[in-house]
C-alpha positions in Angstrom: -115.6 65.0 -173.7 -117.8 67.8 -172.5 -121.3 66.4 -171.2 -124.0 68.5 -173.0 -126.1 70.9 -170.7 -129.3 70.4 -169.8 -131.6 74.1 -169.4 -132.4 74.3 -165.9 -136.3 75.1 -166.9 -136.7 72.3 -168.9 -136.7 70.0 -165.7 -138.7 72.5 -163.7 -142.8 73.7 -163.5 -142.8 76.6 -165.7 -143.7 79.5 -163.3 -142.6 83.4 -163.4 -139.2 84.0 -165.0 -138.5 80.0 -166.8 -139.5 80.0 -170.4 -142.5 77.3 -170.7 -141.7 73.3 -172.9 -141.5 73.9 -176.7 -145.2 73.8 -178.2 -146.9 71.1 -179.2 -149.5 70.3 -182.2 -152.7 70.3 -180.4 -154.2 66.8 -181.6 -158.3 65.8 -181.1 -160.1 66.9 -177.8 -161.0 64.0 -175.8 -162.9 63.6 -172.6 -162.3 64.8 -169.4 -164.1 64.7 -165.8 -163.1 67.3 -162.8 -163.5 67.0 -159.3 -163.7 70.3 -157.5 -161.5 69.2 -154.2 -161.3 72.9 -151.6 -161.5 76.5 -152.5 -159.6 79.7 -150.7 -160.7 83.0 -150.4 -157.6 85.3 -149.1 -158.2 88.8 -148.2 -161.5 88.6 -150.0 -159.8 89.1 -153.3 -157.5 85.9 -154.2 -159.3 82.6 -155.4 -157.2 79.6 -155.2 -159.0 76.2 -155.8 -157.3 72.5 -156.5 -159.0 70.0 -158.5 -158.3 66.9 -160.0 -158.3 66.1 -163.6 -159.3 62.2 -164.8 -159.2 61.2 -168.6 -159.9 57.5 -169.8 -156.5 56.4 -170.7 -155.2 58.3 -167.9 -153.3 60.8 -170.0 -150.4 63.1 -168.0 -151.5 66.8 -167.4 -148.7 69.0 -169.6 -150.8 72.6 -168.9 -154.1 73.3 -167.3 -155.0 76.5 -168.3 -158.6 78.9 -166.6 -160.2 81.0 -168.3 -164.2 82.8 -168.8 -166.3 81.1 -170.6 -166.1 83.2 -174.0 -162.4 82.0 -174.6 -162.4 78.1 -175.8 -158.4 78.4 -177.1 -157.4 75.0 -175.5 -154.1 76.9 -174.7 -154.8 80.4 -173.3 -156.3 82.0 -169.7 -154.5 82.2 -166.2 -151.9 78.7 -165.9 -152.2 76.7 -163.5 -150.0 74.7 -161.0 -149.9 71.2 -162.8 -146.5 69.6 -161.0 -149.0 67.6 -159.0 -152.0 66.2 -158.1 -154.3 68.3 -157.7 -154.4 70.7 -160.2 -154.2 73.8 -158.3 -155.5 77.6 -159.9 -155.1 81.2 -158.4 -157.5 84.1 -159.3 -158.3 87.2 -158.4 -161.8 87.5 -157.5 -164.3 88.5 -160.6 -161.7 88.0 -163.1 -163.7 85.8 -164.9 -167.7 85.0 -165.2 -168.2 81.6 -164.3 -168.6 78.9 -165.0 -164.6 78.5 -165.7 -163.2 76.5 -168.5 -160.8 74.3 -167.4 -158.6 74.0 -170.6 -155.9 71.4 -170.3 -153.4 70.1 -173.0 -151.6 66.7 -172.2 -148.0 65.4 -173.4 -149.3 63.3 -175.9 -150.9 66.3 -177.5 -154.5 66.0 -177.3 -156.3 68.3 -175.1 -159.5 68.5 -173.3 -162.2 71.7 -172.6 -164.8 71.6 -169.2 -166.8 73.8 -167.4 -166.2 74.1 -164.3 -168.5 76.6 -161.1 -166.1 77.2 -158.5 -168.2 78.4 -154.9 -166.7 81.3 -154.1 -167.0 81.1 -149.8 -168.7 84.6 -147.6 -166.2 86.6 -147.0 -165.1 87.1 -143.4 -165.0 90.7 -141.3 -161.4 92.2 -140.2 -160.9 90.9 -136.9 -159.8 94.7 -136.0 -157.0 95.1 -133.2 -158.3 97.3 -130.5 -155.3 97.1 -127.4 -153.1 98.2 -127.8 -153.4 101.5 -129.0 -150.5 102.6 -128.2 -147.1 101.4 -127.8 -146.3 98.8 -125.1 -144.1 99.5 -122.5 -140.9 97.6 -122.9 -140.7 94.9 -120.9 -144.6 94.7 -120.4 -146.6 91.5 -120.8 -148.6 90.5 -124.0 -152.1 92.0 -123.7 -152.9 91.8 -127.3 -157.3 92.1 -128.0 -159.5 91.7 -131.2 -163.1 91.3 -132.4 -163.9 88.1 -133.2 -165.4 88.2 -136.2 -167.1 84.3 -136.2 -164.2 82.9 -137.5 -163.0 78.9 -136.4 -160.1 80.1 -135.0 -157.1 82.6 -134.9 -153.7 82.5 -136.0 -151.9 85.6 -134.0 -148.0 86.5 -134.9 -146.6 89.0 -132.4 -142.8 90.4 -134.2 -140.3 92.1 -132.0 -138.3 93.9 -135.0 -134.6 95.3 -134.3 -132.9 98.1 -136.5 -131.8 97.1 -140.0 -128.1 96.9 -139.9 -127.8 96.8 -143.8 -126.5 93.1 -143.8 -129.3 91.3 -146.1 -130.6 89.8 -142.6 -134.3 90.3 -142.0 -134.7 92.3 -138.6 -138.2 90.3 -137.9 -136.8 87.2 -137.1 -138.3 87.4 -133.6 -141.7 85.9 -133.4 -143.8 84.5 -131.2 -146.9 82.2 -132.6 -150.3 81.2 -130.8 -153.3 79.7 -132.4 -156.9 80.3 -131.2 -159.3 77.5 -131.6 -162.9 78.6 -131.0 -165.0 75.3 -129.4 -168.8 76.0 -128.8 -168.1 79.8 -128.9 -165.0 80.0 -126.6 -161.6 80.5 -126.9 -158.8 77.7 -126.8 -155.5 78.1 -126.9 -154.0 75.6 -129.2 -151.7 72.8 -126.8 -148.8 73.3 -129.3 -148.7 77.3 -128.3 -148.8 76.7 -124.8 -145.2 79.1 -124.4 -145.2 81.8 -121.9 -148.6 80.4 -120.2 -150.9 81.9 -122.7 -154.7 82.7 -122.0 -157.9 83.6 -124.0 -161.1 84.6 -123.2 -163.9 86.5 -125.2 -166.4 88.7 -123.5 -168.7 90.7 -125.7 -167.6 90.4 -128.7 -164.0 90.6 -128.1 -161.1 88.1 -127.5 -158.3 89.0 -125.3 -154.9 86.9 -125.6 -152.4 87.4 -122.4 -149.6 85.8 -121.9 -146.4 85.8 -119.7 -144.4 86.8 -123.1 -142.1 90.0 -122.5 -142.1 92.4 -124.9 -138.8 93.7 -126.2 -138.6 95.5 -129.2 -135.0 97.7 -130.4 -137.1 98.8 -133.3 -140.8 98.1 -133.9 -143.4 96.0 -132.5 -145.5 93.9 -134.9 -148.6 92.0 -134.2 -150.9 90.2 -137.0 -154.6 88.6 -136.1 -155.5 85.7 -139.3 -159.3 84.8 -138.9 -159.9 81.6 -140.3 -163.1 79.7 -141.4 -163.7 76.2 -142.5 -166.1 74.6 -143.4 -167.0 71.6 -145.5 -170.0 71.4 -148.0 -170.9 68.9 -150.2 -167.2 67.2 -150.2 -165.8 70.3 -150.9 -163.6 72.4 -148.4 -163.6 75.9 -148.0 -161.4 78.4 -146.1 -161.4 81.3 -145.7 -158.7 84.0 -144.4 -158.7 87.7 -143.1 -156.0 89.7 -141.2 -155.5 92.5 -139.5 -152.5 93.8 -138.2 -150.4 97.0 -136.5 -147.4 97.9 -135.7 -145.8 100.5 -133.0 -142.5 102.5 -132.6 -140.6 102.6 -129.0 -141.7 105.6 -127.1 
């Protein structure tokens, strides 16, 4: 006897491309309390924040739903992540007037409405490349220098990228990884990047990464600068990210 089938995106989080649970009669609103846990600002236009939802009778979360405050439909806005705990939302910046309602609907159909202010962090500067400025000599040493831009610390990607060979393999597989931790104003390389016998230093205004890394690239020649803030107010985290990046041909 045949086993019945079970649709794939019935067991899974209903994100791009799965069609979401049959609907379910809303039943009474009941009370809700939210706890605003960190917030991201990426680029200086995405807004991703995770919070955690509590009811009374400790109800399971079936949709959490964000939206302005002129829309009070318990079940329309932007959905959110609701797999786990927290709640987690993604926004672009300004695409709603706060404060957000938090609209959630729960499996035994009753559903709860709260406001909800969301801190939306300074946004940080580009932490601008300035060497090189022109392709590297193959075979040269990583001289690689930036602004720093007040950030905590620096998450710097240097690619080596061969020629596509039309096989469905990335050609960017090469990378090399350091992390810049600023402490008291100066540069320390993280000990988990200590490959190649890397150095930084900062001298007005600027931080300069150097390291005994060999550059060899068939193709291109990537490198990518995150900035990254934290910083903790009031219980609630907040990061912040910015990157700047370039990219060179052989000569």
């Amino acid at each position: 006897m045949k086993k019945p089938l079970i649709s794939l995106c019935a067991l899974a989080v209903c994100l791009s491309g799965c069609e979401p649970l049959a609907p379910v009669s809303l039943g009474q609103e009941v009370p809700a309390g939210l706890s605003l846990d960190s917030v991201y600002l990426n680029e200086g236009s995405t807004l991703k924040f995770f919070f955690y939802i509590s009811t009374e009778e400790a109800l399971r979360v079936r949709y959490a739903y964000i939206s302005g405050p002129d829309d009070t439909n318990p079940e329309s806005g932007t959905l959110c992540y609701s797999a786990s705990s927290p709640e987690s939302c993604e926004l672009k910046v300004n695409q709603y007037s706060q404060p957000f309602f938090v609209k959630t609907t729960y499996e035994d159909g009753n559903f709860s409405i709260n406001k909800m202010n969301v801190p939306v962090p300074p946004d940080l500067e580009e932490p601008t490349i300035v060497n090189p400025v022109e392709t590297p000599e193959r075979g040269s040493t990583l001289d690689l220098r930036f602004k720093d831009v007040g950030a905590s610390s620096y998450e710097v990607r240097i690619t080596s990228c061969g020629e596509y060979q039309n096989d469905g393999i990335n050609p960017c597989l090469d990378q090399s990884l350091y992390t810049i931790e600023m402490n008291g104003g100066e540069p320390m390389i993280s000990p988990y990047d200590s490959a190649w016998n890397p150095v930084a230093t900062l001298q007005n205004g600027i931080i300069t990464l150097r390291s005994d890394l060999e550059l060899y690239f068939p193709d291109r020649l990537e490198y990518s600068v995150t900035a990254v803030r934290k910083t903790l107010t009031d219980g609630v985290k907040t990061v912040v990210q910015k990157t700047a990046s370039a990219s060179f041909a052989p000569l």
